[in-house]
N, C-alpha and C positions, 0 to 999 in steps of 0.2 A: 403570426410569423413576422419574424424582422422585415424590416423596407429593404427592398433589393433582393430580396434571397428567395432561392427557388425550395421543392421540394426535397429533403433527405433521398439521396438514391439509395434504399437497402440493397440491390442487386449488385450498384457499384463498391459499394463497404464489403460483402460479403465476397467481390471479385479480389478485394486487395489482402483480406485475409486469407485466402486459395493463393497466393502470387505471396504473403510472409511464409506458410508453409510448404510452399515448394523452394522458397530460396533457403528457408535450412535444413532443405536435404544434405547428408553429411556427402562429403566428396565433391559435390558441384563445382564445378571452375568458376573460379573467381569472377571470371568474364561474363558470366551469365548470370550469376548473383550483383553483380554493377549492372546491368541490362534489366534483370528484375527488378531491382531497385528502384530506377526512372519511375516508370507508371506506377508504382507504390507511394513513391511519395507524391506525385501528381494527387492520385486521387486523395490523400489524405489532406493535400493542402486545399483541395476543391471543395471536398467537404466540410473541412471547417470553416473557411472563408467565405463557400459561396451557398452554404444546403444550412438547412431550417427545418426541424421536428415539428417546429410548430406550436411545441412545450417551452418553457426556458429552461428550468431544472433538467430535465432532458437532456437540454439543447448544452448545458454545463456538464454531464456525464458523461455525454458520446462524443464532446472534444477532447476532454482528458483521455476518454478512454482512447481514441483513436491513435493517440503519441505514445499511451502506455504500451499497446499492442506492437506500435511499431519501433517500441526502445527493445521489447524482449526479443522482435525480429530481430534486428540489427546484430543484437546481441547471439545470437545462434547463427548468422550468416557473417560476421564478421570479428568480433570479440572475443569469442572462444573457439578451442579448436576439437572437436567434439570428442573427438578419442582420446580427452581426457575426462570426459564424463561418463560415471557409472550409473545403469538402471539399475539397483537391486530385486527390480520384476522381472529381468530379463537374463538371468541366468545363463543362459546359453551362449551370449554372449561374452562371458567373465574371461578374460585377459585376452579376448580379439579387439581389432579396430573395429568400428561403425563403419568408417570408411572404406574398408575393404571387401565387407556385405554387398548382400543381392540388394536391389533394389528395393524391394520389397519390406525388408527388413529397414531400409535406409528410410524408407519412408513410414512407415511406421513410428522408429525412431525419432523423425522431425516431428511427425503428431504429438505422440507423448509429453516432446520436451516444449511445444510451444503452446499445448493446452495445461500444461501442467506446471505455472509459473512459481509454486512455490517449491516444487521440486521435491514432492512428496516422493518417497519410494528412495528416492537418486540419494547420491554421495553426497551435493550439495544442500541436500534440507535443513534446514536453518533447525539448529537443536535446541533453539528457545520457543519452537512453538506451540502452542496448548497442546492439551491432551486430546486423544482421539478414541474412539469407539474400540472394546475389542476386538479381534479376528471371530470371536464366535455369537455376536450379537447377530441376534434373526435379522436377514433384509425386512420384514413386514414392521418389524419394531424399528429399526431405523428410520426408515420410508416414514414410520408416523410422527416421529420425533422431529423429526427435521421438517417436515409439514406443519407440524404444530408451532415450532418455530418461528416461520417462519408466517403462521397468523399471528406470531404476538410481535415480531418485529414491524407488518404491518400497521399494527394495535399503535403502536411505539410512535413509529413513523405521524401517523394522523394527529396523535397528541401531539408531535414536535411541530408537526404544521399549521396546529391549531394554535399552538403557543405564540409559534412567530406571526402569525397572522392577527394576531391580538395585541404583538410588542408593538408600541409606538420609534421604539427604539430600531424595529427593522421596515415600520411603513406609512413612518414620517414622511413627504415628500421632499425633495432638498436636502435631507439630512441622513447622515448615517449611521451605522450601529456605534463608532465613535466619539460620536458626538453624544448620544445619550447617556443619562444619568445611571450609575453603576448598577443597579438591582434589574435595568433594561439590559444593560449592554451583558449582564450574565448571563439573562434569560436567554437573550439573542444565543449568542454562544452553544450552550447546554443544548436549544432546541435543536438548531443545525448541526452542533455533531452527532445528535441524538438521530436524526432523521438522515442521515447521510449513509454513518454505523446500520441505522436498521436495515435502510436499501440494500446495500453493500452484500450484507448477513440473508437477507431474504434473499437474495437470488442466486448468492451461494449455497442454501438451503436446497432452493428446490432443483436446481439443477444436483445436487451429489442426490436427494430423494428421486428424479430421473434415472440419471446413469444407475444409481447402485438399483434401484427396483425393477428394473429391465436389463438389471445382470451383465452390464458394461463394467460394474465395479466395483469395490468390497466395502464394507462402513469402514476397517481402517484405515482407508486410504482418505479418510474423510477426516481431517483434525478440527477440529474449532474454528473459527475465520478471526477472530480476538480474543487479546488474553484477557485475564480477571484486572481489572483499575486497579484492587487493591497491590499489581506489581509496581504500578506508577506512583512512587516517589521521585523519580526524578523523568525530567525530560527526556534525556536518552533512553532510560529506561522504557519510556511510555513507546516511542518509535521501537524498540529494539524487541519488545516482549506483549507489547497490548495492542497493538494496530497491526491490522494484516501485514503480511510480508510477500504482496502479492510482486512488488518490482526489487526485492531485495538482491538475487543474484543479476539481472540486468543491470542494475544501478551500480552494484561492484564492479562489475564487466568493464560499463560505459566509464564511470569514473578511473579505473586501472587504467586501461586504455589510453584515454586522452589526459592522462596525468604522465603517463609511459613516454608522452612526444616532448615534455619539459624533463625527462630523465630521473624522475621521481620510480624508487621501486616498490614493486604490488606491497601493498601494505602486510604489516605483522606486527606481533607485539615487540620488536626487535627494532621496530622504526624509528626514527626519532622525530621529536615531537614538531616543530616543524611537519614532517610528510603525514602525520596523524592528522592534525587542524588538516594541510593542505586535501587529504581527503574528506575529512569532515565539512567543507567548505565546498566544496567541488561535487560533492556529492548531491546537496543540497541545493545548490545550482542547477544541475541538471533534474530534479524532479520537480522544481519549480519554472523549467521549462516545460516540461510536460503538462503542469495543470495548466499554463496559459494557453493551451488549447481550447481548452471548455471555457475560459473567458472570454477569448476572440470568438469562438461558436456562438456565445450570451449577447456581447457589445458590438461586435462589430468591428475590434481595435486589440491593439496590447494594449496593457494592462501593467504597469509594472508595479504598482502601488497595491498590486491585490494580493492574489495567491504567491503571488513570482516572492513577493516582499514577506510573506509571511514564512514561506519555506527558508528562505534565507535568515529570517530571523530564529527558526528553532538552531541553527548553527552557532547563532549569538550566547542563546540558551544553554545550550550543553557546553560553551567557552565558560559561561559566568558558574557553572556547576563544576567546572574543572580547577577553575579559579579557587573557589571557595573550597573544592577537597583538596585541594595543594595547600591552603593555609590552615585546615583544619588538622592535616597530618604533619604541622610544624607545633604545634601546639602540645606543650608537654605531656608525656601517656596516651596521645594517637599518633604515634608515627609509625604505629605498624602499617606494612602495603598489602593490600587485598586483591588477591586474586580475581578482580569481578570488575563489573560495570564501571564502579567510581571510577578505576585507574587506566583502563582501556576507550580509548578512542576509535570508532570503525566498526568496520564488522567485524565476528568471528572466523572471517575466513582470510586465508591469503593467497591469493588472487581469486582464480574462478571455481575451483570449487574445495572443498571439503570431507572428509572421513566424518561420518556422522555416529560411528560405532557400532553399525549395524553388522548384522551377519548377511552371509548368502541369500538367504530368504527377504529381506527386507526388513528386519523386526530387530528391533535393540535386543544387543547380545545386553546380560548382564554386566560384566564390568561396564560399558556403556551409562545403563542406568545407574550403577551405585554411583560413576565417576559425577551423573548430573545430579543427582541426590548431595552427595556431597557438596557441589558446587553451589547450590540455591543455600544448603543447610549453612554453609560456611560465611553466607554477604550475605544472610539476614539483621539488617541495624536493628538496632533499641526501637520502641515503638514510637519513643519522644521523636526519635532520629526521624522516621518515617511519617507521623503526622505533620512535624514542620517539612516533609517533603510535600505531603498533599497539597497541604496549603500552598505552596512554591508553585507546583506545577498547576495546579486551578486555576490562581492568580496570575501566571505566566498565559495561559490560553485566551482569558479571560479580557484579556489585552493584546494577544497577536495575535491572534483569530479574528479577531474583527477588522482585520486588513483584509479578508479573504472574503469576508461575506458581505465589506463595505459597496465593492462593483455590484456585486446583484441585487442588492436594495436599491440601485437606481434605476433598474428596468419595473423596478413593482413587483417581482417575483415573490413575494413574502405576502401581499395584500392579495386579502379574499375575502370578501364581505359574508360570503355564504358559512363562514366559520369562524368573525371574528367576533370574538367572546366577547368584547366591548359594545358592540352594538347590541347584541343579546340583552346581555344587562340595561341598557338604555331601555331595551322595547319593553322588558317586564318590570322597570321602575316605572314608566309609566301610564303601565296597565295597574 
């Protein structure tokens, strides 16, 4: 455990997430929501500053996660105004307020929306994200799927651990993944995202293998947690379609919001570029606020050279990829403009939520799907196009990722002698 710090209070974390879903009950007065808010962030700032798991890894996922949980609160107690958000589960409510609901109903509705951060079901679910189970897959066959799963993300995990545990490049002392020579500083990289990804994917695993086997929930409410790499040809791309979209509408919200007090309006593709970057920017900013929680949780300190700088830098990224499809579509015979990724900055939504083309029931009408059929079939590049994007983006992580994982190679978090493959090999050469 860190010097100075006491033990993780589970009762008080579990206290301030009872106190995020009571403050976005729809309707509450404002007054009471600034009242609940006080001791929310109290406890959130006590915890990361002053409580210790006693793990480090740990100790860097229950800080992010603490800021994550309290950006999506914010975002339902302040950010949006719920009666403009549709559950396609909840039928009964179709053209009523939330607000004007029994209690009961009210509060349910805050569960739903603050356990269910990527807004599966709802108007706002992000229409890029993987695919999901049918409506008629057995629970007994999901429950084992996602179980199995979620051994082999384990599987996964232990190799990335092993790896880094073996890089010189992550448990060098004095020195960081940085500073190590290239074929280190990739391994480092690979492993870490490798073992972050698995985490991540195993605990979403077994909790949707919970609720759906115990009939809280159906498999299609269960989409994939990451999309397939082979989307990631470009940086935007990789955030946009392959990495969970666990704070996507929070992040819109927050970013709208306090972009809304410099009189910037909610983003669309109708912005001009200017307020596009200025989102893209701003965006980035605030979830690079968010991991410095789990760094302050890890060191002790901010951090600004770590994760804070690496987020900030995928903004760089997606500038130098916008950069270069502005000069590639001046270039004679590409100046056609494409409806997709290249030439959109932001999300797909404008402001807080979105029509996802769903029917009553929850489930894509058809025109819905041929409209996203069409859309993938249509910003499919050349393959040339696409291997020189792999390359780009490898190469791009490969190098700003190691801002992120440079702070926790100085706690030792990467060194384990009980699994580093280099002393192995030492004991059986000189056996």
């Amino acid at each position: 455990m860190a010097e100075g710090r006491i033990p993780f209070d589970g009762p008080l974390y579990g206290l301030s997430q009872l106190g995020l879903i009571i403050g976005t009950i729809p309707g509450l007065p404002k007054p009471i929501s600034y009242i609940l808010l006080l001791p929310i962030l109290w406890i959130s700032y006590h915890l990361i500053t002053r409580t210790s798991t006693g793990d480090l890894s740990a100790d860097v996922a229950l800080g992010s996660a603490i800021l994550t949980q309290l950006l999506i609160g914010l975002d339902a107690m302040f950010f949006t105004n719920p009666d403009t958000l549709t559950n396609y589960q909840e039928p009964r409510l179709k053209g009523e307020k939330i607000t004007e609901q029994s209690l009961k109903e009210r509060l349910q509705f805050a569960f739903n929306l603050y356990t269910n951060p990527r807004g599966i079901g709802w108007a706002h679910e992000h229409r890029h994200l993987p695919s999901r189970p049918s409506p008629s897959t057995p629970r007994s066959k999901f429950v084992l799927i996602r179980l199995s799963t979620a051994l082999l993300c384990a599987l996964l995990e232990f190799i990335a651990y092993t790896a880094n545990a073996s890089n010189p490049g992550t448990t060098t002392p004095g020195r960081g993944l940085r500073d190590a020579a290239i074929q280190w500083r990739a391994l480092g990289v690979l492993a870490f995202a490798t073992a972050g990804a698995a985490r991540i994917c195993a605990l979403n695993c077994l909790v949707s293998a919970g609720v759906v086997g115990l009939g809280f929930s159906s498999p299609e409410r269960w989409p994939r947690l990451f999309g397939s790499a082979l989307d990631a040809w470009s940086v935007q791309r990789f955030w946009r379609r392959v990495w969970h979209q666990l704070l996507r509408k929070s992040l819109i919200s927050a970013t709208t919001s306090l972009l809304s007090a410099f009189s910037v309006s909610p983003l669309s593709r109708a912005s001009s570029l200017p307020a596009k970057f200025a989102f893209l920017y701003t965006a980035f900013f605030i979830i690079g606020v968010v991991h410095i929680g789990g760094e302050y949780m890890l060191l002790g300190r901010w951090e600004w050279n770590g994760a804070f700088a690496f987020f900030q830098l995928q903004a760089v990224g997606i500038t130098i990829e916008k950069i270069v499809a502005w000069v590639w579509s001046q270039t004679p015979g590409h100046g056609r403009k494409e409806k997709d990724d290249r030439t959109h900055i932001g999300p797909d939504v404008n402001g807080n939520a979105q029509s996802n083309g769903k029917n009553d029931k929850g489930t894509p009408n058809g025109a819905a799907l041929k409209e996203k059929a069409t859309d993938v079939d249509a910003v499919l590049p050349a393959l040339w196009v696409r291997f020189i994007g792999y390359i780009w983006v490898a190469s791009w992580f490969v190098w700003s990722l190691a801002f992120m994982i440079d702070p926790m190679t100085t706690t030792g978090m990467f060194a384990d002698p009980r699994v580093d493959l280099r002393r192995k090999l030492t004991g059986w050469a000189s056996n």
